[in-house]
C-alpha positions as CSV (number, residue, x, y, z in Angstrom):
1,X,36.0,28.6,16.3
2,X,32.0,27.4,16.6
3,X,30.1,30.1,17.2
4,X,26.2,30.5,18.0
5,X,25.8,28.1,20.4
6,X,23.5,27.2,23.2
7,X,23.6,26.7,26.5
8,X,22.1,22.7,26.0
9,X,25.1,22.2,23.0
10,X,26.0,18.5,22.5
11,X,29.1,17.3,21.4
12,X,28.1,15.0,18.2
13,X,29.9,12.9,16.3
14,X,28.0,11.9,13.0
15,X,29.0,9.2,11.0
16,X,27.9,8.9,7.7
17,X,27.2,12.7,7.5
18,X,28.8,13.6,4.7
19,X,26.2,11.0,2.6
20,X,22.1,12.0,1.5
21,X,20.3,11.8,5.1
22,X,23.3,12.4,7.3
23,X,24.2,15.7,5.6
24,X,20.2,16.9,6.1
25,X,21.0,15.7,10.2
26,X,24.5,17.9,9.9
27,X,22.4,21.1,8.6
28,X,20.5,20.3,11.4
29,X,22.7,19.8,14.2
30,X,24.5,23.1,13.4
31,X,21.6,25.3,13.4
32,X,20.4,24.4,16.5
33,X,23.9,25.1,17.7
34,X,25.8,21.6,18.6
35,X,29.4,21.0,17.8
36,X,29.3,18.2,15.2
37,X,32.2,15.8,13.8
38,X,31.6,14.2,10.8
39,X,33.7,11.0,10.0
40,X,32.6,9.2,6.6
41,X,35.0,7.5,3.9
42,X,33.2,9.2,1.2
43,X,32.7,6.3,-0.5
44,X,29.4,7.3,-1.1
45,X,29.0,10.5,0.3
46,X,29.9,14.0,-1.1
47,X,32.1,16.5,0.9
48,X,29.7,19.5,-1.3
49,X,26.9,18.8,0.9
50,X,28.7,19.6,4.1
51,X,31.5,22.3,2.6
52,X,29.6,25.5,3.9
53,X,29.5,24.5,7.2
54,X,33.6,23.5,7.3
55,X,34.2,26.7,5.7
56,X,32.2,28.5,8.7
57,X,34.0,26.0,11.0
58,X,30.0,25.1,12.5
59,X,31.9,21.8,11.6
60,X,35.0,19.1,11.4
61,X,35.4,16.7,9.2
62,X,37.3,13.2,9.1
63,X,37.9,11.2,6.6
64,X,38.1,7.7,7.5
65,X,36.8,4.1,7.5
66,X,35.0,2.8,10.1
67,X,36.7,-0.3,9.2
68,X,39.9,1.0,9.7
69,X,42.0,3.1,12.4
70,X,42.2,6.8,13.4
71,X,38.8,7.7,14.1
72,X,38.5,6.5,17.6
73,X,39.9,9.2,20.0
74,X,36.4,11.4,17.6
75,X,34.3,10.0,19.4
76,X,35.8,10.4,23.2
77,X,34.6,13.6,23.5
78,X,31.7,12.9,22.0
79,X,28.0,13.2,24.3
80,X,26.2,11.4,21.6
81,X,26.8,9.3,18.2
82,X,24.2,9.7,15.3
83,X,25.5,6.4,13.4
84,X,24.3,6.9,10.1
85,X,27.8,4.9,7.9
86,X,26.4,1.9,6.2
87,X,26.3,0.4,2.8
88,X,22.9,1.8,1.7
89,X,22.3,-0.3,-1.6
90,X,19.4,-2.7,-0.7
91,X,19.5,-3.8,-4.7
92,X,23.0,-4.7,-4.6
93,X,23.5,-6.7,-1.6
94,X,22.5,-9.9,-2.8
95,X,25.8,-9.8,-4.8
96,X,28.1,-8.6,-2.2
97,X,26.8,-9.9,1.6
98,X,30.3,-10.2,3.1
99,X,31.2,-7.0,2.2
100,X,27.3,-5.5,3.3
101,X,27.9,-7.2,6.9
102,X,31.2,-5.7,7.2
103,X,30.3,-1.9,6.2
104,X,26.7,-2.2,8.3
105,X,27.4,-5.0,10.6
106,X,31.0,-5.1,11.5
107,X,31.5,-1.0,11.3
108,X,28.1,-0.7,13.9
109,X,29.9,-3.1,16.5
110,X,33.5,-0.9,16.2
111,X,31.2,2.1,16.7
112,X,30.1,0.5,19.5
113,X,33.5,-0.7,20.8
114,X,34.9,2.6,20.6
115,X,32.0,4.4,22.1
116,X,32.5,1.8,25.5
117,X,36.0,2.9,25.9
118,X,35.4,6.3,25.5
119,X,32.5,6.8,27.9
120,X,30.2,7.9,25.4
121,X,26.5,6.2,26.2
122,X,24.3,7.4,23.8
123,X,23.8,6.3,19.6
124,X,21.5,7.4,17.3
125,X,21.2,4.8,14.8
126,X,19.2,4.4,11.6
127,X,18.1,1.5,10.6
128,X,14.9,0.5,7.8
129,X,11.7,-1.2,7.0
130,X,13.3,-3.9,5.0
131,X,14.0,-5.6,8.8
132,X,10.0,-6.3,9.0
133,X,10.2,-8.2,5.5
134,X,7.1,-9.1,4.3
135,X,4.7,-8.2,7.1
136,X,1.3,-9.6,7.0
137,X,0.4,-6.8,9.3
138,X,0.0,-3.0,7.1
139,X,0.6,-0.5,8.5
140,X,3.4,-2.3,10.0
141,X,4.0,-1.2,13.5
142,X,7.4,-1.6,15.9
143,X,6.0,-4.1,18.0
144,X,5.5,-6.2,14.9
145,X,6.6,-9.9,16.3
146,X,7.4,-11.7,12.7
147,X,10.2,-10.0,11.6
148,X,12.1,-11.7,8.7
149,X,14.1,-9.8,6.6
150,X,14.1,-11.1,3.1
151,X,17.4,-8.9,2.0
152,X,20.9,-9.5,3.0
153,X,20.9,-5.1,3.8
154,X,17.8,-6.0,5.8
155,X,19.3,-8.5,7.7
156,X,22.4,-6.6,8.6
157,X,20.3,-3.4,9.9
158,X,18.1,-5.9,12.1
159,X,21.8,-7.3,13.3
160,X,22.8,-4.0,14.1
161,X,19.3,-3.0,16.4
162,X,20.6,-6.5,18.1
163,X,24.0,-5.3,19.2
164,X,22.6,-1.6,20.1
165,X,20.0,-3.1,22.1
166,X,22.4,-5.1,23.6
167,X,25.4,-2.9,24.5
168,X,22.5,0.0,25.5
169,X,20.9,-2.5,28.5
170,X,24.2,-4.0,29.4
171,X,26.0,-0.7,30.0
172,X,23.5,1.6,31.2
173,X,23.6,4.2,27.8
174,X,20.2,5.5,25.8
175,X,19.8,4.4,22.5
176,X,17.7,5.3,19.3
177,X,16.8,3.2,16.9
178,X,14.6,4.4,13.6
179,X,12.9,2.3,11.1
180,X,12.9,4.6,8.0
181,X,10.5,3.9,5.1
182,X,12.0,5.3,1.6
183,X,13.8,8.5,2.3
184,X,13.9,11.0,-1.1
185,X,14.8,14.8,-1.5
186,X,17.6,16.7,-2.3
187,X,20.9,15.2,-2.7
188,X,19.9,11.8,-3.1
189,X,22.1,9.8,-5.2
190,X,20.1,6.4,-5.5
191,X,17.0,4.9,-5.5
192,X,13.9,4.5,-7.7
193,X,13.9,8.6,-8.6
194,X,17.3,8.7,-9.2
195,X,16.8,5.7,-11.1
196,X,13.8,7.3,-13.6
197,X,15.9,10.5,-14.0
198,X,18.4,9.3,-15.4
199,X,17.2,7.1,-17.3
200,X,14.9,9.3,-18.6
201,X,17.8,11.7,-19.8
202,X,19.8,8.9,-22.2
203,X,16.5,7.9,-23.2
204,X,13.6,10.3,-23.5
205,X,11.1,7.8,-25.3
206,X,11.1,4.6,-23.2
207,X,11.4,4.0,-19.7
208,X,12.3,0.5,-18.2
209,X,10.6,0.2,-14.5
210,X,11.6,-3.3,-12.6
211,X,8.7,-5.2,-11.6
212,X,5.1,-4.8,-12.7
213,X,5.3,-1.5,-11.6
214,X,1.9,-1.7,-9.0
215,X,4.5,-2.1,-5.8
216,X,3.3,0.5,-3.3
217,X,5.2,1.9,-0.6
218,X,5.7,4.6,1.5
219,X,7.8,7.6,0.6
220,X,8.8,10.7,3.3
221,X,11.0,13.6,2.4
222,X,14.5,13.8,3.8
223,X,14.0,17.6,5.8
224,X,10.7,15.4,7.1
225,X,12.7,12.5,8.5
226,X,15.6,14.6,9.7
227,X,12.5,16.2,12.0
228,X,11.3,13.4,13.3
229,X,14.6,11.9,14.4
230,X,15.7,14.9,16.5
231,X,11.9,14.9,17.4
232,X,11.8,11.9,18.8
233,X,15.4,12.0,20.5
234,X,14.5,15.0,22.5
235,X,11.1,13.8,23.7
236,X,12.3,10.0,24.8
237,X,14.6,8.7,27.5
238,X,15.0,4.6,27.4
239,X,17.7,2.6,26.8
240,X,16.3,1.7,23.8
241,X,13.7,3.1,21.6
242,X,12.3,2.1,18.5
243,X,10.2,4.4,16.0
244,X,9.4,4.1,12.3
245,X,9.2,7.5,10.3
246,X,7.3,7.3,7.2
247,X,4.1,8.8,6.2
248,X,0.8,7.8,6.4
249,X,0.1,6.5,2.9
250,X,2.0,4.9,-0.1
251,X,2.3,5.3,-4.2
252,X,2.6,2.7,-6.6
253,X,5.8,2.5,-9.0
254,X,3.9,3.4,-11.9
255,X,2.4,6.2,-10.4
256,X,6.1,7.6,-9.9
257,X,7.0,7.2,-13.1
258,X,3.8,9.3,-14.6
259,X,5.2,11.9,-12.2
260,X,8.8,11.9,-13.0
261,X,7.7,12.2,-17.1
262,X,5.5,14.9,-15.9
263,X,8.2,16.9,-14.0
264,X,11.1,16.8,-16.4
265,X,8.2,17.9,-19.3
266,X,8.2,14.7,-21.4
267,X,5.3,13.7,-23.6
268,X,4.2,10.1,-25.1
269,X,7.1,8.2,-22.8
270,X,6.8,4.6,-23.7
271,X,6.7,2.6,-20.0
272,X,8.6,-1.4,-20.3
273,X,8.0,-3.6,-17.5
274,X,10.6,-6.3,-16.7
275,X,7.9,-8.3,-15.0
276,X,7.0,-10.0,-11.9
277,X,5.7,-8.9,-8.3
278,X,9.0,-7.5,-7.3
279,X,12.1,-5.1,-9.0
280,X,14.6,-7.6,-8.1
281,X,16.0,-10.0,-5.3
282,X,15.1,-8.6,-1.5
283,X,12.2,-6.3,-3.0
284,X,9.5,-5.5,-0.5
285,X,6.6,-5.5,-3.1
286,X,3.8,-3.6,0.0
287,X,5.7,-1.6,2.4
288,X,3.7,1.1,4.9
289,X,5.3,1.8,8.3
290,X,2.7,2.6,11.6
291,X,3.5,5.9,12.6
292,X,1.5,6.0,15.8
293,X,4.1,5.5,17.8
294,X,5.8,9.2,16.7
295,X,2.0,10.8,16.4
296,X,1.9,9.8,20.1
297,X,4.7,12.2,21.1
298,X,3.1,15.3,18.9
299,X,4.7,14.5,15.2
300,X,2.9,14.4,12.0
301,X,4.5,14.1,8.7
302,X,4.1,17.3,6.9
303,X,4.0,15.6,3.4
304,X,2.1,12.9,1.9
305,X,3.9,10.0,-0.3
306,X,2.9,11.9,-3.3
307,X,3.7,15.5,-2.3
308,X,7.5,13.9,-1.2
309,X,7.9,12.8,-4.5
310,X,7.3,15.7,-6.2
311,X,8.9,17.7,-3.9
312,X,12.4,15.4,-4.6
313,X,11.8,15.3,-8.1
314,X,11.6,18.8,-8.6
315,X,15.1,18.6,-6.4
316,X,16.9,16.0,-8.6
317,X,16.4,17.9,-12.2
318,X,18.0,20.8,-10.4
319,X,20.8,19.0,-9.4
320,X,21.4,17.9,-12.5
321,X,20.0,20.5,-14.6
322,X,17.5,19.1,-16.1
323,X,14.6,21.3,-15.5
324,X,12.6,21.8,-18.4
């Protein structure tokens, strides 16, 4: 039995929300009293972020594919659908696009399906910066008109704000569609941080950094993005609407590699290059989102790129007991 709820409750069905962001919108989502279903394949999420609140019954939990079958008659009782299931490795989907378009693309248009049949008209969905590409304009806003994603993951994300958009006008339901710059914080399991950490632990003298190490881009904590999502749902009421979440500055590589070193207590670290403007195929080198769009509501970030990083460093050597 779900207890502690409000009188305004909704019914949420939260794909995904077993994974790093969607179990941050789960803690959420239960504290404020909704009655959330997750559904994820665990494929890449963790059951141990979500445990407490199955153990309290605040929620359910489903495994399955969005690819496959079962999952469907979740969602009929559902009053909205924070979509958050997707492939999430922007590295590795120049060597695997079917199978991208099929876990982003493909799963997006069966949430979509299912959703129609069930009478359910709203969807949160998050998508990413990667779908401006290489925008001329910085800080990038959501009007930006020249968007060409330059990543197979980008692509599929920018398919997927397609078919929302599309289902949302054509049958009358409200949709939500956010552009997230890079997300960090506890219980991350990828990404640059990640990346260092570990690395940093086989190897304590040299780190390897991809690129030339002077890309700069945005980074926003997870609790911060979590925020502005629910934020912005609350305070908007279109068919579809579009915000980025980021924050208001950005960090070179480099710079996150001094502060990683710094963190875990490591001296004289030996930084290798592998060269070039980018760390591999798809890589934005200059990424800042606009926030202006979210300040306009009331928002701020409450962290700078900087602070986040920090902030999810300090997170990761605890996860992994590496704090010196």
């Amino acid at each position: 039995m779900i207890t502690g709820k409000k009188g305004n409750a909704l019914k949420a069905v939260v794909t995904g929300g077993a994974g790093f962001i969607g179990s941050h919108l789960v803690d959420a989502l239960v504290a404020r009293g909704d009655d959330v279903t997750v559904i994820d394949n665990l494929s890449t999420g963790d059951l141990r972020n979500i445990m407490r609140h199955l153990d309290s019954g605040a929620a359910r939990f489903v495994r399955k594919d969005l690819l496959g079958e079962g999952w469907q008659d979740v969602v009929r009782d559902a009053d909205r659908v924070y979509h958050l299931a997707a492939d999430p490795d922007v590295r590795a989907s120049a060597g695997n696009p079917a199978t991208v378009y099929d876990q982003n693309v493909t799963a997006t248009v069966r949430v979509l399906e299912a959703m129609r049949e069930a009478g359910c008209s709203e969807i949160v969905f998050t998508s990413t910066s990667t779908v401006y590409g290489e925008a001329e304009v910085i800080p990038t806003p959501e009007e930006y008109p020249g968007m060409q994603p330059i990543s197979i993951y980008g692509a599929t994300k920018l398919a997927c704000e397609a078919m929302i958009s599309g289902y949302a006008h054509t049958y009358g339901w409200r949709s939500w569609v956010f552009r997230f710059a890079n997300i960090i914080g506890e219980r991350s399991n990828h990404g640059v941080i990640w990346d260092f950490v570990h690395k940093l632990g086989s190897n304590p003298h040299e780190l390897e950094i991809l690129g030339d190490g002077r890309q700069q881009k945005s980074y926003c904590s997870v609790l911060a993005c979590v925020d502005a999502v629910l934020y912005a749902v609350s305070r908007t009421n279109e068919p579809f609407s579009c915000f980025n979440i980021g924050t208001e500055d950005w960090i070179d590589v480099t710079s996150i590699a001094s502060i990683v070193t710094a963190e875990m207590g490591l001296r004289n670290v030996s930084f290798r290059y592998t060269g070039g403007d980018r760390g591999w195929v798809g890589d934005v080198p200059r990424m800042l989102l606009s926030v202006e769009k979210l300040k306009s509501l009331g928002w701020r970030p409450a962290l700078n790129s900087e602070a986040s990083v920090r902030e999810a460093v300090r997170a990761l050597l605890r996860d992994t007991g590496r704090i010196p």
